[in-house]
N, C-alpha and C positions, 0 to 999 in steps of 0.2 A: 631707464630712470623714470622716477613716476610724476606726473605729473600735478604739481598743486595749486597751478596759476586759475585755474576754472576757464581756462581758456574755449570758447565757442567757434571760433574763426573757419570758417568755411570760402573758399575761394569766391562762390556762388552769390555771397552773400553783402558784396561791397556795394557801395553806394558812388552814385556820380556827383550828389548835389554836396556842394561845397559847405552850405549851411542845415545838412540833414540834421536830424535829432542826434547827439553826442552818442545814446545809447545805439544806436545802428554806424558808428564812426568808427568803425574796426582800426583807425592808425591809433583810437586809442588801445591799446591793448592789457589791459587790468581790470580789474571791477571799478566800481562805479560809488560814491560818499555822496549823500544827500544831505545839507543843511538844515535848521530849525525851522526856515520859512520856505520849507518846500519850492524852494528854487531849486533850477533844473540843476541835475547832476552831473558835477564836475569831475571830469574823469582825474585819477593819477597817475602819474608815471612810474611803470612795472620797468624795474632793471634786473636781469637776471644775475644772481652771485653764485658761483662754484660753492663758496663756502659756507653760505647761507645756506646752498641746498645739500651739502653731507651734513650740517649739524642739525635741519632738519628731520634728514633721514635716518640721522642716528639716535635722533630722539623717539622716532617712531618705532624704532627695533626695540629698543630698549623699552618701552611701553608696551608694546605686543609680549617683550619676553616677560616681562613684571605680570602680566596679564594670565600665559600659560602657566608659570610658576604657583601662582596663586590659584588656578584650576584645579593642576595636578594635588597641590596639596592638600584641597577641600576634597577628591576623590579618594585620597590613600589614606585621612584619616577617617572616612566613613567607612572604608573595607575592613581598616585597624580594629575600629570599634563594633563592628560586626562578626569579627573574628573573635571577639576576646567575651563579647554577650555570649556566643556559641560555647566557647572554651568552658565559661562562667558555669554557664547551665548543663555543661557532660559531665565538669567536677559535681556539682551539686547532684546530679543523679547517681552518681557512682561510689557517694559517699554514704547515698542509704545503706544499711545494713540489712534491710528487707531486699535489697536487688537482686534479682534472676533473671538474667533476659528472655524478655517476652518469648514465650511460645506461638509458633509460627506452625500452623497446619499446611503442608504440603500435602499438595496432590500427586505428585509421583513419590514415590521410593529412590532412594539417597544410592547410588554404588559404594560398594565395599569402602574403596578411595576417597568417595564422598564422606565417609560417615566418619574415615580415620582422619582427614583434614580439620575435621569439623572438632571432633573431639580429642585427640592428641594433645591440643593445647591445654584442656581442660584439666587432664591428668599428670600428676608430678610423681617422683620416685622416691620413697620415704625412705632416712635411714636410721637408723632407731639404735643409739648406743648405750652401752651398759660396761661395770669391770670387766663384762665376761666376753664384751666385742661389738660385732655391730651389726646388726641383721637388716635386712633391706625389703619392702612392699611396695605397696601399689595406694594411691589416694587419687583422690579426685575433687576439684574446687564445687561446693554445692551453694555459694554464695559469693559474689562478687568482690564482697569484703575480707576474705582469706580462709574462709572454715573450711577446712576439707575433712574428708570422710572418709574413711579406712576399716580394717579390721580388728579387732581388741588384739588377737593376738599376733597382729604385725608392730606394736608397740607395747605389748608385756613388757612388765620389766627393762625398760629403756628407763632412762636418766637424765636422758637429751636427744634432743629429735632437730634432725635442718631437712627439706626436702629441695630436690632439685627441677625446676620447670623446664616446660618443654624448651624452652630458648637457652637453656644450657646455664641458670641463673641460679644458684643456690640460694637459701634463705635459711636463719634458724626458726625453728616451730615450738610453740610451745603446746602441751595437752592439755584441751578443755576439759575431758572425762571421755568416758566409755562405760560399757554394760559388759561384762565379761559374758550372762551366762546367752547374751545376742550377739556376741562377738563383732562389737561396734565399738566405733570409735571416734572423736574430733578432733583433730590439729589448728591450732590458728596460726597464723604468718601475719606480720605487720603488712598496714596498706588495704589498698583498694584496688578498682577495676582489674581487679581476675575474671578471668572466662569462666563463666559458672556454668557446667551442662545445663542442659535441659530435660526435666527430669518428666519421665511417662507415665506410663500408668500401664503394673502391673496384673494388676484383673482382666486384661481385656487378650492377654497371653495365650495362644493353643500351640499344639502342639505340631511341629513345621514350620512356626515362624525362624526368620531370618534369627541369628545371633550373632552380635560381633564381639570379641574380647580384645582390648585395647589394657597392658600393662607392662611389669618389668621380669620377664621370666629371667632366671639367673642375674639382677642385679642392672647395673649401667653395661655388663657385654650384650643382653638381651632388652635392653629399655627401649620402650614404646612402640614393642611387638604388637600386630594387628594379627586376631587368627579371628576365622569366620566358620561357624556352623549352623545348626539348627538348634529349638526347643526340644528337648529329645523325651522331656517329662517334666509335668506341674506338681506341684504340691507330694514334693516326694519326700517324704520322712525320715530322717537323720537322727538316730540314737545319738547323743553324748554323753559319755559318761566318763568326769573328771574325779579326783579326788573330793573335792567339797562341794559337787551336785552333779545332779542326771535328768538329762532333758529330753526335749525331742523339738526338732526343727525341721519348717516344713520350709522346704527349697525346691529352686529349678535346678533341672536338668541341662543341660549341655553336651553336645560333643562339640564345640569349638575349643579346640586343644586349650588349654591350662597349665600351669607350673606352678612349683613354690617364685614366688615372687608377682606372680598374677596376683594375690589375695588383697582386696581391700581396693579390688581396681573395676572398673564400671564394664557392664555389660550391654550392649547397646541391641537397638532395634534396625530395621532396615532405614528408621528416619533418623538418626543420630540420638533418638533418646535414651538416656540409661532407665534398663526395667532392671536391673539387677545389682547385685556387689559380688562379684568372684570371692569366694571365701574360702573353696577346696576341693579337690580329686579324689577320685578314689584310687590309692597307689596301685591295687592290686587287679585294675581293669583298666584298659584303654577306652580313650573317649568316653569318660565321664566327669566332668565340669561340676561343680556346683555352686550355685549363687543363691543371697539372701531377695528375696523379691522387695522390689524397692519400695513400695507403697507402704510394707510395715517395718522397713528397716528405715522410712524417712520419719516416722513419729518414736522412734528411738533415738534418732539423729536429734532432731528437734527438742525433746528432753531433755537431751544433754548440753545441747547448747543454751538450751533456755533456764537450766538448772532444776529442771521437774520429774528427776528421772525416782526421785523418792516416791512419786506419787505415780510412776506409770504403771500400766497394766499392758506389757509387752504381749503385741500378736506376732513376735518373731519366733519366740519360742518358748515351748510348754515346760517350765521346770516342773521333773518330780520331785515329791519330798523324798528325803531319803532319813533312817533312822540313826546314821553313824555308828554302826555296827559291823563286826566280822562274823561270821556264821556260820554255822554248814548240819545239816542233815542227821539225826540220829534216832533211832529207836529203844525203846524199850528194853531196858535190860543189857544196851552197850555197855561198853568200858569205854573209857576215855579220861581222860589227862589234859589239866588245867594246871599251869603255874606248879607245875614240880607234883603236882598230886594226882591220884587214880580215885577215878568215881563212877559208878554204875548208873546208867540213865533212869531216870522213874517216871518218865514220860516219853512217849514217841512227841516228835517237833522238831524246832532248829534253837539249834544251841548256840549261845552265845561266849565265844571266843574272844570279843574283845569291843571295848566301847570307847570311841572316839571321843578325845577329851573337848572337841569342839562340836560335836553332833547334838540331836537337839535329844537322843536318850541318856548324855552323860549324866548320872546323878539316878536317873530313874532304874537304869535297867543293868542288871548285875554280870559278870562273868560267873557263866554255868547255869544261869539260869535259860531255862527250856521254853519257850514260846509255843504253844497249841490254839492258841486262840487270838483272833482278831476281831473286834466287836461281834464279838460272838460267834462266829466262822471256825470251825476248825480247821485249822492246816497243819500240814505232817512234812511240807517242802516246803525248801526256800520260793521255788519257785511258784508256789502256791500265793505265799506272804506277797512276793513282791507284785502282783497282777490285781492281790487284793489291792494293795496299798497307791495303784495305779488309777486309783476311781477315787483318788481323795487329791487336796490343791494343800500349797504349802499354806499354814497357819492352821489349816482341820485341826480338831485334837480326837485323836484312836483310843482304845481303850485294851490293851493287850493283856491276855490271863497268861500267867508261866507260871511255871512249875519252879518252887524254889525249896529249898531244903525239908523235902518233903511234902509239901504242902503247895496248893493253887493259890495264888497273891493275883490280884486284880489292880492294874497299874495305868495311870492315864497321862498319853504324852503327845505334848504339840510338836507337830511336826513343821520340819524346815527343810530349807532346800541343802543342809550339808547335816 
């Protein structure tokens, strides 16, 4: 029990004289009251009470506990509000629209394991429905705020788009735009703090570097396949040639295995950066990959999202103009048949079979009429034509001589990319 008397008493310490000083008269045993006129000090008498001294002591608990109570509380709401400034300021960074997370220069190289940890989550599996079903691709978050990035023709003709993240989350997507003749594309999903890859830089590519492909080959049975190869070739040339234009695209190479459902899914480095977009294989050869390089497939991106794709000047790929014509080969003095009728050719050239009602010769250029000249060039083959017409950009305007009902007509037409 503790003591609250100030008790000093030492055995050592008593006195013999009967009239010693009060304050050395240890039988008094209390403190000591001094009066106004500093007359000596008259002791009191100290009686010790059981119950005096629990309600003392329980007054002092209760004071110590009022004491900690009011500690603890000024500690847990300082952590509270130190929590909730943190929280304050993640939201507020996460809600920019400009966020990428910082890029971070590592000094070693990432393992395979490394690179798929790191970017897995970045990449979602797109499913792209239409009346005619629902086909499935490969995206990737390239902003923190929901835009992800794809292939144009992973969402053709879709109607409605939800993709599913890598934590097994589905969301619906709506299409910002795409480029069809870059075969690019943007999704957005509601919300914030998505894992945005970290995007590289394709120029600095040779040939032997690391490659990793991270997408959905076959759908959700093959989703979020990691295959790993090499650069196998840079700036490799890709004819396209669709109904309403013909291009050429320069891409990498790969042999890190690819599928249909890879397409529209990031190709990464040995440090987890995407230098690429998986776009497609070549069916008819094993181990061959092909991806859009990123550096000019990210200012196509960015067009799209920013809504500036009217005014871009795409370095992903070179449209040629093409004339909207059917054609083929003939000489002098053939026979041949148009529209039910027989006609003797009166010019060697390429004859004209038929004129797209959407090409940029509809209106100019006749069925049966004979082509020999091209700003002044002769040509006697198509193949001729189309190599000339390979050294002009779409909007040029040509100046084509044919042969028409007898006679040479001098014809001028702007060309376009269908």
């Amino acid at each position: 029990m503790e003591d609250h008397t100030q008790w000093n008493h030492r055995s050592d310490q008593s006195s013999s004289e009967p009239n010693a000083n009060p304050k050395n008269n240890l039988s008094a045993t209390g403190p000591y009251e001094a009066n106004e006129e500093n007359e000596p000090l008259t002791p009191y008498l100290y009686r010790w009470s059981y119950a005096d001294q629990v309600a003392f002591d329980s007054a002092a608990k209760a004071k110590k506990k009022r004491s900690g109570v009011a500690v603890y509380a000024v500690i847990m709401t300082a952590v509270f509000s130190a929590c909730l400034l943190l929280l304050v300021g993640v939201l507020v960074w996460y809600q920019s629209d400009s966020y990428v997370p910082p890029v971070t220069e590592l000094d070693q190289p990432l393992t395979t394991k490394e690179v798929a940890d790191l970017v897995k989550p970045s990449t979602v599996l797109i499913y792209s429905s239409s009346a005619t079903g629902t086909k499935y691709g490969t995206g990737f978050f390239i902003t923190a705020n929901g835009y992800i990035a794809t292939n144009y023709h992973v969402i053709e003709d879709g109607t409605s788009y939800s993709v599913e993240l890598y934590s097994g989350k589905t969301l619906t997507a709506e299409l910002v735009g795409g480029v069809e003749t870059d075969d690019l594309a943007v999704l957005k999903v509601a919300g914030t703090h998505y894992p945005a890859v970290t995007v590289g830089d394709s120029s600095k590519l040779a040939v032997g570097d690391v490659a990793i492909a991270i997408g959905h080959p076959s759908g959700t049975d093959g989703a979020w396949t990691t295959t790993q190869g090499i650069i196998s070739a840079l700036n490799r040339t890709v004819t396209v040639e669709e109904a309403d234009y013909f291009e050429e695209i320069s891409m990498i190479q790969t042999d890190a295995p690819v599928n249909p459902g890879n397409s529209g899914g990031p190709l990464c480095n040995q440090y987890g950066e995407v230098i690429g977009i998986v776009t497609r294989k070549m069916t008819d050869y094993e181990g061959i990959g092909l991806a859009l390089p990123i550096n000019s497939a990210m200012e196509t991106l960015n067009a799209i999202i920013n809504g500036t794709v009217d005014s871009l000047d795409s370095s992903v790929s070179n449209v040629r103009p093409k004339l909207g014509i059917s054609v083929y080969d003939i000489q002098k003095g053939d026979v041949y048949t148009i529209g039910g009728s027989q006609y003797t050719a009166g010019h060697t050239g390429i004859i004209v079979a038929d004129v797209n009602k959407n090409g940029c010769a509809y209106g100019i250029l006749k069925p049966a009429d004979i082509i020999f000249k091209l700003d002044g060039v002769t040509v006697s083959a198509f193949t001729e034509m189309q190599n000339l017409l390979y050294q002009y950009k779409v909007g040029d305007v040509i100046t084509l001589t044919v042969w028409r009902d007898g006679q040479a007509v001098t014809l001028e037409i702007t060309l376009s990319a269908s």
